[in-house]
LUMLUM-752187 format. One record per atom (N, C-alpha, C): residue in three letters; x, y, z. Coordinates in steps of 0.02 Angstrom, whole numbers, plus 32768, in hexadecimal, padded with zeros to 4 digits. Example, Ala and Ser with C-alpha at 12.3 -4.5 7.8 and 13.67 -1.06 7.14 Angstrom:
BEGIN
ALA82947EE48186;ALA82677F1F8186;ALA82947F5B8186;SER82827F908162;SER82AC7FCB8165;SER82858002818A;
This chain:
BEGIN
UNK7E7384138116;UNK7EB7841780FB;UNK7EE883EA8120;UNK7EDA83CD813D;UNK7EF5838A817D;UNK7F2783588144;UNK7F0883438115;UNK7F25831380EE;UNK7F66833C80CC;UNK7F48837C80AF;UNK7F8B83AE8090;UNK7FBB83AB80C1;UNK7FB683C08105;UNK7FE783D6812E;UNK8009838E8145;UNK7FDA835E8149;UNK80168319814D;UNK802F82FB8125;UNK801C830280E4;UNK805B82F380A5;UNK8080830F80A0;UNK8088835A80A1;UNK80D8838A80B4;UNK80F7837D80EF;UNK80DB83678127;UNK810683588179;UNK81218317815C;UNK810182E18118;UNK811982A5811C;UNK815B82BE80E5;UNK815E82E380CD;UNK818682EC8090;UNK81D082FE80BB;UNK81BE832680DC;UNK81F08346811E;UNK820F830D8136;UNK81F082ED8168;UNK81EB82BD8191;UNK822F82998164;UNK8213827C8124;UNK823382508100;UNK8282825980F5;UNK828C829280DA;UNK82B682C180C4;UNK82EB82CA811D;UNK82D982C78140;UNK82EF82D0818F;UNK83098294819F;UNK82ED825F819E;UNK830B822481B9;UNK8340821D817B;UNK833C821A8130;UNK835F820C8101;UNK83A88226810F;UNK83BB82548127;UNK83F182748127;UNK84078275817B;UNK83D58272818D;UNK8419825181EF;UNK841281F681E8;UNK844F81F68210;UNK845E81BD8223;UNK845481B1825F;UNK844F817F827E;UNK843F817082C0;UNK849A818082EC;UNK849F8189832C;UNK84DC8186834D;UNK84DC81518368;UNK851881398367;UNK852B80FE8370;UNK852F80ED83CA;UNK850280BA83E8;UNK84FD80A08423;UNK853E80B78448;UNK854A80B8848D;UNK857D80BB84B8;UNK8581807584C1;UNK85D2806884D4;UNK85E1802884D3;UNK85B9800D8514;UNK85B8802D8537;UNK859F800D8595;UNK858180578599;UNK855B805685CD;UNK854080738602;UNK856E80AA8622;UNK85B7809B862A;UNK85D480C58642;UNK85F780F08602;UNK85EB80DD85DA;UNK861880F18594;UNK8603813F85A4;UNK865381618594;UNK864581BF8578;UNK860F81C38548;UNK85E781ED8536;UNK85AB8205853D;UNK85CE822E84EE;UNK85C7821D84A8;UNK85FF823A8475;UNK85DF82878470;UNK861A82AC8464;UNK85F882F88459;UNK85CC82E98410;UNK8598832D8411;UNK8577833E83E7;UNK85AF834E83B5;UNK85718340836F;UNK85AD833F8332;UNK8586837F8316;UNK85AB83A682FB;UNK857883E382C5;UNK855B83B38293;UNK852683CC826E;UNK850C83B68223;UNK852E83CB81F7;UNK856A83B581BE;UNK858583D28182;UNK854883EB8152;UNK854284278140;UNK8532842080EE;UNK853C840B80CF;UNK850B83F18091;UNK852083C9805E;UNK855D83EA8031;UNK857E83BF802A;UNK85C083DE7FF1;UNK85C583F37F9A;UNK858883C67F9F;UNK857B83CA7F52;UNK855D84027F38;UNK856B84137EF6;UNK8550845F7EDF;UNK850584537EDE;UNK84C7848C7EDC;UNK8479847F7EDB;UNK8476847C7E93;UNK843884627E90;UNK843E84487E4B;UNK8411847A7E13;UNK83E384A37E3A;UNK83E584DC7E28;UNK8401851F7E49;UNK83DB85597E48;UNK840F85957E47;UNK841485977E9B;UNK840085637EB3;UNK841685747F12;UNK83E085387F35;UNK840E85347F6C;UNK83EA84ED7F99;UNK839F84F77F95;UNK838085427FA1;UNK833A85427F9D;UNK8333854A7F7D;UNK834185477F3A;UNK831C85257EEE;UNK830D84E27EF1;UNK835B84C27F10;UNK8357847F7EFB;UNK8320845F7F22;UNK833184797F74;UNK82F8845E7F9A;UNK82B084627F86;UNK82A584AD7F81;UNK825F84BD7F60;UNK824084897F3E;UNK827184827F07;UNK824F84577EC9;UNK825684097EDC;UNK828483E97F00;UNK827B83987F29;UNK823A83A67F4E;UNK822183E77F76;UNK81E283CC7F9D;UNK81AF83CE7F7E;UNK81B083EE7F42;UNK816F83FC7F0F;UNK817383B47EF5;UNK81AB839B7EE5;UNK81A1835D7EAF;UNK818783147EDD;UNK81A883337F20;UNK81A582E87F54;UNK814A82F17F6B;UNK813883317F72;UNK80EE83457F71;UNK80CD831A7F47;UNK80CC83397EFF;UNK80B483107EB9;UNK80AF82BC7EC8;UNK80EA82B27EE3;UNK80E1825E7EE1;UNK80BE823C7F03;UNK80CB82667F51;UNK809082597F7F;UNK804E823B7F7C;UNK802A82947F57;UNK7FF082977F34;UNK7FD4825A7F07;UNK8008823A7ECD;UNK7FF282267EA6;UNK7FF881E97EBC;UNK801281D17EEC;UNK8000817E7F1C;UNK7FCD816B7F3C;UNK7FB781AB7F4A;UNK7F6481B27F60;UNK7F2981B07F31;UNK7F5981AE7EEF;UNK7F2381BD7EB0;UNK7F0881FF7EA8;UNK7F1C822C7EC2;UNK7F1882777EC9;UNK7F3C82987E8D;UNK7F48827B7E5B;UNK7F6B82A47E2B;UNK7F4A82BD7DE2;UNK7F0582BA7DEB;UNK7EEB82E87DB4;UNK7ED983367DC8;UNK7EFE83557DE9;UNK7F13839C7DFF;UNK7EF383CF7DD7;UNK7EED84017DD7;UNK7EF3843F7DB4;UNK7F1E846A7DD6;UNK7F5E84677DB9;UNK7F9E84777DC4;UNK7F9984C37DD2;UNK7F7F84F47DB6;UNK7F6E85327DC3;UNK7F5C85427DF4;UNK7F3E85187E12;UNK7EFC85397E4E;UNK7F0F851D7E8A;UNK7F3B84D97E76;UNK7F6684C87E99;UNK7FA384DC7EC9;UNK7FB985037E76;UNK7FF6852B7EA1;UNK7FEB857A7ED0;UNK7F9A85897EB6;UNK7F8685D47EC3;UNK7F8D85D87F01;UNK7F55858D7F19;UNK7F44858C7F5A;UNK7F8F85907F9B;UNK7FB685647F80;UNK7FF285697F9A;UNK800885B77F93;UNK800785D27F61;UNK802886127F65;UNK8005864A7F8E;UNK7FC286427F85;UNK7F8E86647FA5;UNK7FA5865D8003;UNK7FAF862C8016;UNK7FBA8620804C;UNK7FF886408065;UNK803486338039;UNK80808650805F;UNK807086928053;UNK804786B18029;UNK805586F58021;UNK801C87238055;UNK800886E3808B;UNK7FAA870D80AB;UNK7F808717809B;UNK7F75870D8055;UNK7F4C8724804F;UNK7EF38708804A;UNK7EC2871B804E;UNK7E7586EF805C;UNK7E7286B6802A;UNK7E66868D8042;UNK7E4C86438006;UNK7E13864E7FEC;UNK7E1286347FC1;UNK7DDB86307F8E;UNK7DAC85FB7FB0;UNK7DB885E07FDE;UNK7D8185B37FFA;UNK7D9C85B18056;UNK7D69859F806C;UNK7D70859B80CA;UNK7DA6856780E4;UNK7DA08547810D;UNK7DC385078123;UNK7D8E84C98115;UNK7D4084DE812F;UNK7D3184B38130;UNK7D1B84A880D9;UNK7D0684CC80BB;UNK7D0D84C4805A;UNK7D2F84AF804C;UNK7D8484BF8055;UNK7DAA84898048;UNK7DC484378057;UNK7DAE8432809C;UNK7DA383F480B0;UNK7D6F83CA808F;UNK7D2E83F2807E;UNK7D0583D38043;UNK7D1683C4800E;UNK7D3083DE7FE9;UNK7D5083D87FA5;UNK7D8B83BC7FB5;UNK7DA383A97FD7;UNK7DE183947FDE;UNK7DBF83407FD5;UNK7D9483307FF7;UNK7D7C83018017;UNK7D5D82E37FDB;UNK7D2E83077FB0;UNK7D0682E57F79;UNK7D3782E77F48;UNK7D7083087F2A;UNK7DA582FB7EFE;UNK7DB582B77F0B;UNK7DC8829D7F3F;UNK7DE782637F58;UNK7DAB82217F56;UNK7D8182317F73;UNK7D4A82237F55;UNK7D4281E57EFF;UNK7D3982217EEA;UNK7D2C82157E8E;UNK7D6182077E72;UNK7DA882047E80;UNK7DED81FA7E6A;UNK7DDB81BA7E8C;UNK7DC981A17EB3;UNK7DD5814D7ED1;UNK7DB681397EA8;UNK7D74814A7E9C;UNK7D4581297E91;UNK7D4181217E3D;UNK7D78814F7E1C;UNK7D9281477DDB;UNK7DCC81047DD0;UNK7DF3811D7E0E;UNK7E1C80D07E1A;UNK7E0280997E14;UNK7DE680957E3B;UNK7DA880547E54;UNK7DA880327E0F;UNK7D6D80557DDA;UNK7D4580497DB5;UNK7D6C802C7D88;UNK7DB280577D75;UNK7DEE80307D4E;UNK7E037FF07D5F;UNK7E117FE57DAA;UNK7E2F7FAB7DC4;UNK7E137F7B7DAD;UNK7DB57F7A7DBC;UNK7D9D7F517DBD;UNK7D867F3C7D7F;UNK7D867F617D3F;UNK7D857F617D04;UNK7DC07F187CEE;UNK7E017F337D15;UNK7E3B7F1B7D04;UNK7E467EC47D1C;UNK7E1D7ED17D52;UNK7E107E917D8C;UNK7DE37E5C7D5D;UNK7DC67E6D7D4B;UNK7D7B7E487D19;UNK7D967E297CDE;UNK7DD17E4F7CCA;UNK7DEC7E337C88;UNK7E127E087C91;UNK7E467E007CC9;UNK7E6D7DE87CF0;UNK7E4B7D9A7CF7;UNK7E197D987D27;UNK7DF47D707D3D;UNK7DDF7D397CFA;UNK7DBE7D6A7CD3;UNK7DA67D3E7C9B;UNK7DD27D1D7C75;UNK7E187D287C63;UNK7E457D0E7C4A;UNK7E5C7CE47C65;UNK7E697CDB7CAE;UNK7E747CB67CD7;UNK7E5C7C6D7CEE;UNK7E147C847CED;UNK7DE17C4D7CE4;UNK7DD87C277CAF;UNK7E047C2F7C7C;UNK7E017C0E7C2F;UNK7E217BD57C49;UNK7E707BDE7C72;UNK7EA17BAE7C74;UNK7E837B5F7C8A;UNK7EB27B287C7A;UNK7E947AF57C8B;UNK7EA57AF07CE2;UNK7E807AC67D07;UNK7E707AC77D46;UNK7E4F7ADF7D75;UNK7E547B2A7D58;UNK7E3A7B5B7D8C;UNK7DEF7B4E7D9D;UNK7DEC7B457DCF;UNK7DAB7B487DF1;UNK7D7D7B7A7E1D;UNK7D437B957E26;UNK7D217BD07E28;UNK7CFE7BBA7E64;UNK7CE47BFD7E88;UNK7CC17BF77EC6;UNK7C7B7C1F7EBF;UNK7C457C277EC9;UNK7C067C577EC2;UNK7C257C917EC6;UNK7C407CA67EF2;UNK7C467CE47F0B;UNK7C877D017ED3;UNK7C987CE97EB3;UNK7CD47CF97E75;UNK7D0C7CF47E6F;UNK7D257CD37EB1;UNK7D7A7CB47EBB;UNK7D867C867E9B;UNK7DA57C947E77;UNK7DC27C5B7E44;UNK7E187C4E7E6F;UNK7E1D7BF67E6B;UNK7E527BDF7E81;UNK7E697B9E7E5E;UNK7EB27BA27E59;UNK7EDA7B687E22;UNK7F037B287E64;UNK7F037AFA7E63;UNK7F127AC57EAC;UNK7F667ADD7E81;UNK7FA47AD77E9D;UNK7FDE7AE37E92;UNK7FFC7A967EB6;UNK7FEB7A927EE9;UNK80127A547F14;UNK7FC37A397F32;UNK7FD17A0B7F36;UNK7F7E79E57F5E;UNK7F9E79BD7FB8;UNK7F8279E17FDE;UNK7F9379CB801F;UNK7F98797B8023;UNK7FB07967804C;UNK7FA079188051;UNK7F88790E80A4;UNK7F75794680CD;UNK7F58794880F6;UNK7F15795B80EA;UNK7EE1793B80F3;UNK7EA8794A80FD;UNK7E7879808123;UNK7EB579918156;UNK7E8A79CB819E;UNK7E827A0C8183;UNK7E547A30817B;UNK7E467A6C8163;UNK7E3A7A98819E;UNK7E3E7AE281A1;UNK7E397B1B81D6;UNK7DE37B2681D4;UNK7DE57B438204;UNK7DA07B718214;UNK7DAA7BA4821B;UNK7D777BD58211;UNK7D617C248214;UNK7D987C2D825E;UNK7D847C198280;UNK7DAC7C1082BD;UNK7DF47BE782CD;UNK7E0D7BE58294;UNK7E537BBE82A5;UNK7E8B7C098297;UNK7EB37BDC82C1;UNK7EF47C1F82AE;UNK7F237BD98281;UNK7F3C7BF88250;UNK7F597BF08211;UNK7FB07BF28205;UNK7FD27BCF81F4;UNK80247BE281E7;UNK80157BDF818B;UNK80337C008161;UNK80307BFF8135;UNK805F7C38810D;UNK80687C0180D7;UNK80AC7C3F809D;UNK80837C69806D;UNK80907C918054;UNK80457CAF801F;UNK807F7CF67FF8;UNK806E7CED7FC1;UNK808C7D207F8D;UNK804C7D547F79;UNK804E7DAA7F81;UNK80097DB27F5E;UNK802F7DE17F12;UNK7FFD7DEA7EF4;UNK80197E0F7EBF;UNK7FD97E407EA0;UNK7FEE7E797E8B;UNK7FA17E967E45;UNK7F987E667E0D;UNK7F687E7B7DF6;UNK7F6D7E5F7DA9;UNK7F907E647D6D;UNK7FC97E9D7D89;UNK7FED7EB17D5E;UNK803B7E717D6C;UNK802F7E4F7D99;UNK80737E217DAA;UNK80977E4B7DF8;UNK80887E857DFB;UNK80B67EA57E2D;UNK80AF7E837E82;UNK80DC7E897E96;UNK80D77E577EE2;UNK80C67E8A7F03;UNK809B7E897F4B;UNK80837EBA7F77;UNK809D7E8B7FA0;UNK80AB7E767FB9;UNK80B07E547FF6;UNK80BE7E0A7FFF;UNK80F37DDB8025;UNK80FE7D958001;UNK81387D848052;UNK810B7D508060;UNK81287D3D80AC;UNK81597D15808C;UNK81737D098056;UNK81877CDA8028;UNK81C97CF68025;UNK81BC7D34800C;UNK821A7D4C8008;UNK82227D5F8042;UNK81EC7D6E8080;UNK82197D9280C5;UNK82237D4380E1;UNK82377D0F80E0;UNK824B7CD680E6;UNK82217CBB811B;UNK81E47CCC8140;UNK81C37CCD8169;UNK81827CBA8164;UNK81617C8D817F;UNK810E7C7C8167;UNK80F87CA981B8;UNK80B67CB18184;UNK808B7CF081B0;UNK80587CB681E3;UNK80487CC58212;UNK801E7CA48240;UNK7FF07CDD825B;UNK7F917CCA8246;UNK7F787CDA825B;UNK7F337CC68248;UNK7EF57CEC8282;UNK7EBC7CCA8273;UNK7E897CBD8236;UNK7E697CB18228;UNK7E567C9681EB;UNK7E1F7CD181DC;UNK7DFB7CE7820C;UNK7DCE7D1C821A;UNK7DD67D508230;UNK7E257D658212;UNK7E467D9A8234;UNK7E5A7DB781DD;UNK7E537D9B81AD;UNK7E717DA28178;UNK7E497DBB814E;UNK7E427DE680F8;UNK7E0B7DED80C7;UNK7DD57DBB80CB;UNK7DAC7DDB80A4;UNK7D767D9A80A5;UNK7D717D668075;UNK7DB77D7F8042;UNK7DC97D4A8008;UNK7DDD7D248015;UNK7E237D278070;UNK7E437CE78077;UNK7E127CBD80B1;UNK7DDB7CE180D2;UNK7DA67CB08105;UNK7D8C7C8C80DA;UNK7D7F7C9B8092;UNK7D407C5A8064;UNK7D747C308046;UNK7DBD7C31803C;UNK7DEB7C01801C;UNK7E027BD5804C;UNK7E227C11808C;UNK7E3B7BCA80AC;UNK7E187B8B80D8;UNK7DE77B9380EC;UNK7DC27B548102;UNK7DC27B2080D1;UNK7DBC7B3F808F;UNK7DB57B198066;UNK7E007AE8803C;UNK7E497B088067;UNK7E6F7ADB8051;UNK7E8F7AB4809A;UNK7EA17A6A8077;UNK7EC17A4180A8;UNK7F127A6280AE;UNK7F207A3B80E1;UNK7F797A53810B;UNK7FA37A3480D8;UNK7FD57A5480C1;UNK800E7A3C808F;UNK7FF67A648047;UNK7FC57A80804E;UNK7FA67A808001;UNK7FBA7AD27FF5;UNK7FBF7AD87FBE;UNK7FCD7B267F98;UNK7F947B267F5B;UNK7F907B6A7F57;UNK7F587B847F26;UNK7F5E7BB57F18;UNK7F537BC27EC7;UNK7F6D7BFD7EA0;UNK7F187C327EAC;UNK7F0F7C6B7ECC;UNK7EC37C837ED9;UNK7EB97CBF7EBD;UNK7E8A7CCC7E9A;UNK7E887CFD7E8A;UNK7E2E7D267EA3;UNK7E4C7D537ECD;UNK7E0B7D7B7EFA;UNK7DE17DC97ECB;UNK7DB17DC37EC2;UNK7D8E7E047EAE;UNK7DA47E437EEB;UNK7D957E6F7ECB;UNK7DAD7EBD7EFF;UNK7D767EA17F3F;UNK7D357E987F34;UNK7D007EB67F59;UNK7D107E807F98;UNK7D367E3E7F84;UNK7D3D7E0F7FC9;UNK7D977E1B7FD5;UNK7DC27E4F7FD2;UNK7E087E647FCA;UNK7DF67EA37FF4;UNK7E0D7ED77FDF;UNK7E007F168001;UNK7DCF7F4D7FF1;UNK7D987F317FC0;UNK7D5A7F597FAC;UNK7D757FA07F80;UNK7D677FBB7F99;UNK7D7080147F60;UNK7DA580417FA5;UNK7DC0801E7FD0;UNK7DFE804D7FE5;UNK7E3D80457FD8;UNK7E7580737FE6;UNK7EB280487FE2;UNK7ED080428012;UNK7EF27FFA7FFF;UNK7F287FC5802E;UNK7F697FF28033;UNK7F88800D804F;UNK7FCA80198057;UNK7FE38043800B;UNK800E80377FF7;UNK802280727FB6;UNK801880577F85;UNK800C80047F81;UNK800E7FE07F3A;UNK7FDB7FC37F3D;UNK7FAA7FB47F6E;UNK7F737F977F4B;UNK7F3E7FC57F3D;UNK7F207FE07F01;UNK7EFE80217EDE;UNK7EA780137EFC;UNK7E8080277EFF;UNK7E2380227F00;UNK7E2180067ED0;UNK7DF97FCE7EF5;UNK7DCE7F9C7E9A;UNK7DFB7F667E95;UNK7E347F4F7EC1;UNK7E637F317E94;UNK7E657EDE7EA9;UNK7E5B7EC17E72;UNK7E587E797E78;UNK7EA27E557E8B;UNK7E987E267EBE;UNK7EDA7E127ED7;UNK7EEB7DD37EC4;UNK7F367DAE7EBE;UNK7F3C7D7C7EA3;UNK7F6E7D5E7EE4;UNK7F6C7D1F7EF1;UNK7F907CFE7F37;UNK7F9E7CD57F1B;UNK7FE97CC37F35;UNK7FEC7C707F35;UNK7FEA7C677F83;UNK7FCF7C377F9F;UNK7FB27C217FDA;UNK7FD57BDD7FFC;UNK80007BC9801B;UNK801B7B95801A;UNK80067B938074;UNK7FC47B4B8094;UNK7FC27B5780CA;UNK7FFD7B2B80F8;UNK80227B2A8133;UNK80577B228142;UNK801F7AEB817D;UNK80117B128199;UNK7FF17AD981DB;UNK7FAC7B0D8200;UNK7FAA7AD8822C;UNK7F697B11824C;UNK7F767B0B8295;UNK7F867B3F82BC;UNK7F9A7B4C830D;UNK7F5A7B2B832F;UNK7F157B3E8327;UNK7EFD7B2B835E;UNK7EA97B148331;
């Protein structure tokens, strides 16, 4: 029940920092020391019949969302809520700790692995349409990549080079996950420190050069998930622009 009890401490957690503010630094070292301030209550009426309605129902809903970022949201809402109720009220579970850690475990399980199967369903179609366009060029292993800018430097990286480079990634759906591009910043790092989609591309491009790439799940992040937006199974799309090579 480890995962239950840290998605409600995160729901908390969240909800806690959201509503304090930080206190503002002392000017110097010697600065008065400001008194403690009370916490106001909120002023506004609850939005149902009392703060612990309203609260109640924000941690149930901020719960729900939790859950369903994890891909945890084909529930049985009943048994769902029993167990919860079963618990505030004492009374015996219908299963042990360690039963539920099982089932907890293979739910999560077969919900990925339902993800997965979609992604990569989604990834394949993606791919194949992709590969129609004119230019694009293909690798054995199934990376398909479009040249965008062509280096006019010749020097290419090794498995072993550390890397400066700009790079946009996105799903297949267009959505951005991540893009050193808008944080105005190129990322620097080793070449063999990275997926195994960007170790088989970048040796393979010269300095100055950009490339539109598109990576299968299994050389991207295989059947787990990346952070909140990249799903199991999910085929990734880069633009790759290499900047220089450190060493």
């Amino acid at each position: 029940m480890k995962s239950i009890f840290f998605i409600a401490c995160t729901c908390f957690a969240t909800f806690s920092f959201a509503q304090t503010k930080a206190p503002a630094k002392p000017a110097s070292k010697t600065a008065a020391k400001p008194a403690a301030q009370k916490v106001q209550p909120p002023t506004t009426a609850p939005l149902l019949k009392s703060f612990k309605d309203s609260g109640s129902y924000g941690l149930g809903f901020k719960v729900a969302e939790n859950l369903s970022s994890q891909q945890l949201d084909q529930l049985n809402l009943d048994l769902f809520q029993r167990g919860m109720k079963d618990y505030f009220e004492k009374k015996k579970g219908l299963l042990t700790n360690e039963q539920a850690d099982l089932a907890i475990s293979e739910m999560m399980r077969r919900s990925q692995a339902l993800v997965a199967d979609r992604n990569k369903a989604a990834g394949k179609a993606f791919r194949e349409e992709f590969a129609k366009k004119q230019g694009i060029q293909s690798l054995p292993n199934g990376i398909l990549y479009e040249v965008i800018t062509k280096g006019t430097d010749t020097t290419k990286p090794t498995l072993t080079s550390r890397v400066r480079c700009h790079y946009k990634g996105t799903l297949v759906n267009g959505q951005v996950f991540d893009s050193s591009v808008d944080r105005g910043e190129p990322a620097t790092f080793p070449v063999n420190g990275v997926i195994k989609g960007w170790q088989e591309v970048l040796p393979l491009m010269t300095v100055g050069s950009k490339w539109r790439v598109v990576i299968p799940s299994e050389l991207a992040y295989g059947d787990g998930q990346a952070g909140a937006l990249i799903a199991p199974g999910s085929t990734l799309v880069f633009e790759i622009e290499l900047l220089g090579i450190e060493n």
